[in-house]
C-alpha positions as CSV (number, residue, x, y, z in Angstrom):
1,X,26.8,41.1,-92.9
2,X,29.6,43.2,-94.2
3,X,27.1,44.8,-97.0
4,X,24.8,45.5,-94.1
5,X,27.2,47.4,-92.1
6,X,28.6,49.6,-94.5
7,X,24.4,50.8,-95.2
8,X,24.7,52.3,-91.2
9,X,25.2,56.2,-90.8
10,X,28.0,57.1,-89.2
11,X,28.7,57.8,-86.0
12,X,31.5,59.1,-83.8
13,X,31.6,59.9,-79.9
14,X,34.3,61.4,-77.8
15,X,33.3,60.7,-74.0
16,X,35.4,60.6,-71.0
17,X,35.8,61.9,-67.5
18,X,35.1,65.6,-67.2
19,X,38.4,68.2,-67.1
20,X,40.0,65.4,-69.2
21,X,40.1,67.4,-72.5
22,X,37.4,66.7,-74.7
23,X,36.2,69.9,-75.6
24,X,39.2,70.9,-77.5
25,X,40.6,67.6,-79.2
26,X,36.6,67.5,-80.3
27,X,36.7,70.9,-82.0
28,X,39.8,69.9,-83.7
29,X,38.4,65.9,-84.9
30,X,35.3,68.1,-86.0
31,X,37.8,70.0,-88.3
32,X,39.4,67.5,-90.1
33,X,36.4,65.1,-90.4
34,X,34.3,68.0,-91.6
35,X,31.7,67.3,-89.0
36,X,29.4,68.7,-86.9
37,X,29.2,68.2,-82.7
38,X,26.0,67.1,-80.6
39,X,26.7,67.7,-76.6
40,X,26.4,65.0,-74.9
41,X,26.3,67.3,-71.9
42,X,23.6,67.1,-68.8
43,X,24.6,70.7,-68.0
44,X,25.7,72.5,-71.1
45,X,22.2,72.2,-73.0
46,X,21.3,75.1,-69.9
47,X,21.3,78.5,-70.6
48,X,22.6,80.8,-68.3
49,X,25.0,78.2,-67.1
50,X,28.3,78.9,-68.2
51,X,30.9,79.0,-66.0
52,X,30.0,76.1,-63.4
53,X,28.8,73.8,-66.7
54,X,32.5,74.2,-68.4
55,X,30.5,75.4,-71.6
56,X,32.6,75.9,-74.5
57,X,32.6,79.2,-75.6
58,X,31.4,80.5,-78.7
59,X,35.3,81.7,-79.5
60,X,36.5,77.8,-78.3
61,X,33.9,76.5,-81.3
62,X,36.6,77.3,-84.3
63,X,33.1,77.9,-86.5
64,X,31.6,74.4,-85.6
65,X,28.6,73.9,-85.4
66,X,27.6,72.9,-81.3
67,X,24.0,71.3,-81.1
68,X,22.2,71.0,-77.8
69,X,24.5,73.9,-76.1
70,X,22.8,76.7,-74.6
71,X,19.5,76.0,-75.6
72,X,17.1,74.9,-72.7
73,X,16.4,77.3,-69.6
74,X,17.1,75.9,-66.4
75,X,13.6,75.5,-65.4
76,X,12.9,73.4,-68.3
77,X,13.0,69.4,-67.7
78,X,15.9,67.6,-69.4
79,X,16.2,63.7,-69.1
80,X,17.4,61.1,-71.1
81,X,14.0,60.5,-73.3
82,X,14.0,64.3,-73.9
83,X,17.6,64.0,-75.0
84,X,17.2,61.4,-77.3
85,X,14.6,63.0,-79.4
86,X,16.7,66.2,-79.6
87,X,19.7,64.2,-80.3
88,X,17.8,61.9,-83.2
89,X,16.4,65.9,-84.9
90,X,20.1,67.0,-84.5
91,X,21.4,63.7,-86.4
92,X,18.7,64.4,-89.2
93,X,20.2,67.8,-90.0
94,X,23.5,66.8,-89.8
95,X,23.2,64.0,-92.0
96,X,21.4,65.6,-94.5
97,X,24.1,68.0,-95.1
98,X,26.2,65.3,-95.7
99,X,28.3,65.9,-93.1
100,X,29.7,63.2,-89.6
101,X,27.9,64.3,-86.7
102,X,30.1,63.3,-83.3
103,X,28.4,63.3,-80.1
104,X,31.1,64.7,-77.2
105,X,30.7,64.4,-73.9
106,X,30.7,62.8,-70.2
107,X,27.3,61.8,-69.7
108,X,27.2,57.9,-70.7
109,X,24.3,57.0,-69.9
110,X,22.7,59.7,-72.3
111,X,25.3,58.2,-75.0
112,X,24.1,55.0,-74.7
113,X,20.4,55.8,-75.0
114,X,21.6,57.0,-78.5
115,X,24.0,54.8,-79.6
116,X,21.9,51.3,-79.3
117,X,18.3,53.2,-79.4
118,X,17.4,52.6,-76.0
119,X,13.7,52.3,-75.8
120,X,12.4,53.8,-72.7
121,X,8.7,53.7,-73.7
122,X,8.1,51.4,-70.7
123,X,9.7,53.2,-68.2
124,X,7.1,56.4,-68.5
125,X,5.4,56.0,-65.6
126,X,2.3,57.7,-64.5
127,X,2.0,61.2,-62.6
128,X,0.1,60.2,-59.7
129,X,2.9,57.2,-58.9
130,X,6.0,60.1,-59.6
131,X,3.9,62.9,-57.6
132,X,4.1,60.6,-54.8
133,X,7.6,59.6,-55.0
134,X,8.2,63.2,-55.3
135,X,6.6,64.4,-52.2
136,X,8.4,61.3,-50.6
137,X,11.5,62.8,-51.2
138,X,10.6,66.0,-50.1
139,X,9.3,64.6,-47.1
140,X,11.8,62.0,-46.4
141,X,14.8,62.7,-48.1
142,X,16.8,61.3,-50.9
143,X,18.4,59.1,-48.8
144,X,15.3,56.8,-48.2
145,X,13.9,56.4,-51.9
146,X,17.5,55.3,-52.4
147,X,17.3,53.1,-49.6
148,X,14.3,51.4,-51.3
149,X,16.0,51.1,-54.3
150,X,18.5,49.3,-52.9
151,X,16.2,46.7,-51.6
152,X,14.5,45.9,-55.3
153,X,16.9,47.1,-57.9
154,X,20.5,46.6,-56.2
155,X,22.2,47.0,-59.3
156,X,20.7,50.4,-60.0
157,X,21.1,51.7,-56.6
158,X,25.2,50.9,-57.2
159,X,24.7,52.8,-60.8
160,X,22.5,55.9,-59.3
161,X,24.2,58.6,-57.0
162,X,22.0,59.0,-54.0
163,X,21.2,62.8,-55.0
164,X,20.2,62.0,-58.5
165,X,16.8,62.3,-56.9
166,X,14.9,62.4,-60.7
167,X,16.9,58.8,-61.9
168,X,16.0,56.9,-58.5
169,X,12.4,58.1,-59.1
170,X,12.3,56.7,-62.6
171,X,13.6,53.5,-60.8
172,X,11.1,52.8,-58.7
173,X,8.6,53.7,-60.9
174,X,9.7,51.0,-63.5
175,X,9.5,48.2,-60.4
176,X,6.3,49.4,-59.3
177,X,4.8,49.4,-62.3
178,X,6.3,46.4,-63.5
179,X,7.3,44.0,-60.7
180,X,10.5,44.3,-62.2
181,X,14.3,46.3,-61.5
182,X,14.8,48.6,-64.4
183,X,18.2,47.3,-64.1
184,X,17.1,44.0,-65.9
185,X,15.5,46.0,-68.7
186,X,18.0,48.3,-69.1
187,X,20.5,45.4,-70.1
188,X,18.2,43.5,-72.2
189,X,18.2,47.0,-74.1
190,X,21.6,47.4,-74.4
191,X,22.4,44.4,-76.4
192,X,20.8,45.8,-78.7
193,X,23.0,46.0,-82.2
194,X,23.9,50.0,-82.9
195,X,21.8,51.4,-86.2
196,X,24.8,53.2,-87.0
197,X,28.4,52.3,-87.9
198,X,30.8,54.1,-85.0
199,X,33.6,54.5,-83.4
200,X,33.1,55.3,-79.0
201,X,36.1,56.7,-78.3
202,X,36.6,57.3,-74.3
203,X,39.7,59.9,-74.1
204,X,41.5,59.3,-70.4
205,X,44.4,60.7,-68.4
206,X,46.9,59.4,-65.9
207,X,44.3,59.8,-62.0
208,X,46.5,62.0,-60.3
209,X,47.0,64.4,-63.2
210,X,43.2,64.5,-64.1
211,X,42.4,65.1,-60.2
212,X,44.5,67.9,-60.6
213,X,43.1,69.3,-63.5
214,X,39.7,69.0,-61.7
215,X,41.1,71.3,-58.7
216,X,42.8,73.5,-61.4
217,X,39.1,73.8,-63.3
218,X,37.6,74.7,-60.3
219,X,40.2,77.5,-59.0
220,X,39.4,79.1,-62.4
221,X,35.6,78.8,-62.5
222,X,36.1,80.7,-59.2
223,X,38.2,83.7,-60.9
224,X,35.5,83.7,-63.7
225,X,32.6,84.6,-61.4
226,X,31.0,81.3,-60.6
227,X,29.8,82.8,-57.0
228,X,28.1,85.4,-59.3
229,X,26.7,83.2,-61.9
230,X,24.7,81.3,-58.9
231,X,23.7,84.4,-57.4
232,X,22.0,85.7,-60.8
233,X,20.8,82.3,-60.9
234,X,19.2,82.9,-57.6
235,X,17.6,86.2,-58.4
236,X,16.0,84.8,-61.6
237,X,14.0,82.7,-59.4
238,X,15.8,78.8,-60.1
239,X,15.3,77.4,-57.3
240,X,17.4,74.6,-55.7
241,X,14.8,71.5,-56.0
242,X,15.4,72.2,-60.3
243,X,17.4,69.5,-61.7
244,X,19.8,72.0,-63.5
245,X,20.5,73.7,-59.7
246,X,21.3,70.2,-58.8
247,X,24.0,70.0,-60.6
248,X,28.2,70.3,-59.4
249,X,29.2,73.4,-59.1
250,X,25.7,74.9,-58.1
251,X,24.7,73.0,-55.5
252,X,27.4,73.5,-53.4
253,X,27.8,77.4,-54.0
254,X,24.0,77.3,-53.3
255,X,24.9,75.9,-49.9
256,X,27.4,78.7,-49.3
257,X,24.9,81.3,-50.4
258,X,22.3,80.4,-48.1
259,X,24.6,80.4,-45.2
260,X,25.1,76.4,-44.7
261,X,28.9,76.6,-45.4
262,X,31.8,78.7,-45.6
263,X,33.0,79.6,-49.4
264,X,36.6,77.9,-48.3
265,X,33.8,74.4,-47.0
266,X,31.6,74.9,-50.5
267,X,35.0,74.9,-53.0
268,X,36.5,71.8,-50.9
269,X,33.4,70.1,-51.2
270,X,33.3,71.0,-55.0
271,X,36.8,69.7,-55.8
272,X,36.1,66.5,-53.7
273,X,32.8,65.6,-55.1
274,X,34.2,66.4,-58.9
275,X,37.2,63.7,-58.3
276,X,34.3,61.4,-57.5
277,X,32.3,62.2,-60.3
278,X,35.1,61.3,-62.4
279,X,35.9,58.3,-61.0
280,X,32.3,57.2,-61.3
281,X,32.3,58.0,-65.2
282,X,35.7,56.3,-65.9
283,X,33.8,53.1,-64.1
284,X,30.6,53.7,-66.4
285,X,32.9,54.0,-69.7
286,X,35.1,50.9,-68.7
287,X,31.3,49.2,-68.3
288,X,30.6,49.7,-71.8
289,X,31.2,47.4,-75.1
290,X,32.7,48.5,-78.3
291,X,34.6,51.7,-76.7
292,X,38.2,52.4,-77.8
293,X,40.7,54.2,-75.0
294,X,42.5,56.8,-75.7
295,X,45.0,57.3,-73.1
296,X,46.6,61.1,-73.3
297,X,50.3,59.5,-72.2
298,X,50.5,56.6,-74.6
299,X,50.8,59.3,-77.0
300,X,53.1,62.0,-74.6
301,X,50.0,64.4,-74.2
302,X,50.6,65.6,-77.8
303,X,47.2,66.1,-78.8
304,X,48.1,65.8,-82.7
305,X,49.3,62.7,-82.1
306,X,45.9,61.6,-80.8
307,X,44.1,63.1,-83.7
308,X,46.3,61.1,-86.1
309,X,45.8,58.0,-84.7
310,X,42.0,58.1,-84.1
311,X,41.5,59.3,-88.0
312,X,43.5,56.1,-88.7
313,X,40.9,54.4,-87.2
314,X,37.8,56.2,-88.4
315,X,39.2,55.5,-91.8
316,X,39.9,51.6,-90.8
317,X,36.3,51.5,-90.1
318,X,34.8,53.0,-92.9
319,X,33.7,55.6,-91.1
320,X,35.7,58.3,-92.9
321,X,37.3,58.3,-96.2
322,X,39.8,60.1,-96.0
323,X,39.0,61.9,-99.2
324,X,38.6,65.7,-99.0
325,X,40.7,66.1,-96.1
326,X,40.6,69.1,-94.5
327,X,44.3,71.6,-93.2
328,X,44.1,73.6,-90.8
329,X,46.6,75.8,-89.3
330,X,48.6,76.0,-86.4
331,X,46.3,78.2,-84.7
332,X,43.4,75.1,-85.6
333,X,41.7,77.5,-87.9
334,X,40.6,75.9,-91.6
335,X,42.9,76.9,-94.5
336,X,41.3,74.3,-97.1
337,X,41.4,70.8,-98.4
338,X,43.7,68.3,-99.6
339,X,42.8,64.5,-101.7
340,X,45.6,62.1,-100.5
341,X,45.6,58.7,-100.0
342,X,47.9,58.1,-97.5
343,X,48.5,59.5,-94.1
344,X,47.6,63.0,-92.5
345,X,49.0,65.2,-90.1
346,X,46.9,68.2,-88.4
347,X,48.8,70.5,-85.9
348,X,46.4,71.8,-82.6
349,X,48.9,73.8,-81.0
């Protein structure tokens, strides 16, 4: 068994809550492992969407390579499946360079798909079946196809916000189809062994400092223009009923826009509905197996500190040698490589 592990690829995710602090600490693992980061971002992969998506900056990337930023317009359909086979062509030129690809973000549903090859071949469904729950929803609202969910798939109704309008849909469409809750499937699929040796590292904060970190994130999307970024959103012609306009952040400025709140009622909203975001991914992450915790004050928020001790691990696993290490400054930039066998510091301040 131990012969057939090492024979994996490797793999290594950052997830956790958003505001928490991935985006950096990611940038600087990338760094020392040498690697290469896939987003793992529902949001980010939008162009055009920068300021309410948190998208790292091109300046914030410290000469890394980011796949699946910036690359899809918001009109374009993104979902799991689509991920996946983006995600599996990013692996392939990542591996072939020789290089550790880690996948970095909040949305784990998306890293689960990858990291036990969730097959979703039977959850396809057909158009005429999805063209009606559409219209339903349209017709309806949200609330009911959710309400029907409920009734046959309670398990995915606890999982599925209410508003994720495109994931109930896919839902019912698996119990019509198939007589039965997704839900089932879904866990049958994720006992599934990994293909790839990894380490799922899920980076957290003490609740009241992240919530404030959330209300900080959003005060400075505000300075940045977010108002604007919606209205040029707007003028291009995306249109609400998208899936990217659907996301926080967009929504609720699109509410404000079109005269249903106040700016003061849209940026409460925001801030409330962010807090609960994150509460629902911590809940997701703490659902998963194999996932390591990284908690920011076991290690007195010093980020080098964290570093250190998850390359101890990534080298405990096989997953990184050690061998070819790379320095970096104490601005994070690369100043070249060192062979030791024992222990590493890296400076991120």
């Amino acid at each position: 068994m131990q012969g057939e592990k090492t024979e994996k690829r490797p793999l290594v995710i950052l997830a956790g809550p958003t505001a928490v602090g991935k985006t950096k600490l990611s940038v600087s693992l990338a760094k020392a492992l040498g690697g290469e980061i896939i987003s793992a971002d529902s949001m980010q992969v939008y162009k055009h969407m920068d300021i309410g998506s948190a998208k790292i900056r091109p300046e914030e990337m410290g000469g890394i390579p980011h796949h699946l930023v910036d690359v899809l317009e918001p009109s374009e359909e993104f979902h799991v499946v689509r991920f996946q086979q983006m995600v599996r062509e990013a692996l392939e030129k990542i591996y072939s360079q020789g290089k550790i690809p880690l996948l970095v973000g909040g949305t784990g549903f998306y890293i689960q798909a990858v990291l036990y090859d969730i097959d979703f071949t039977e959850n396809q469904g057909n158009g005429a079946l999805r063209g009606r729950l559409e219209q339903e929803a349209r017709e309806q609202g949200a609330e009911v196809l959710h309400r029907r969910l409920t009734e046959v798939d309670p398990s995915s109704a606890r999982q599925i916000h209410p508003n994720n309008v495109k994931r109930v849909i896919r839902a019912l469409e698996f119990y019509e189809l198939t007589g039965e809750p997704i839900s089932g499937h879904n866990q049958v699929q994720r006992q599934k062994e990994s293909p790839y040796n990894f380490a799922y590292f899920v980076l957290t904060e003490d609740r009241e400092v992240l919530y404030r970190r959330i209300d900080q994130r959003v005060e400075e999307m505000l300075s940045q223009g977010l108002v604007a970024e919606v209205e040029a959103l707007k003028a291009r012609g995306f249109i609400r009923s998208m899936v990217s306009m659907q996301g926080l952040g967009y929504k609720e400025i699109l509410d404000y826009l079109e005269g249903v709140c106040t700016l003061e009622e849209a940026v409460y909203t925001l801030k409330r509905d962010t807090r609960h975001f994150a509460k629902r991914q911590i809940t997701w992450f703490k659902r998963e197996r194999d996932v390591i915790w990284v908690d920011k004050g076991d290690y007195d928020q010093q980020e080098d500190r964290i570093l250190e001790a998850m390359l101890g691990m990534l080298k405990e696993r096989g997953i990184w040698s050690g061998a070819g290490e790379t320095v970096v400054d104490s601005e994070g930039n690369f100043v070249g490589e060192r062979h030791l066998a024992g222990s590493r510091r890296v400076s991120l301040k």
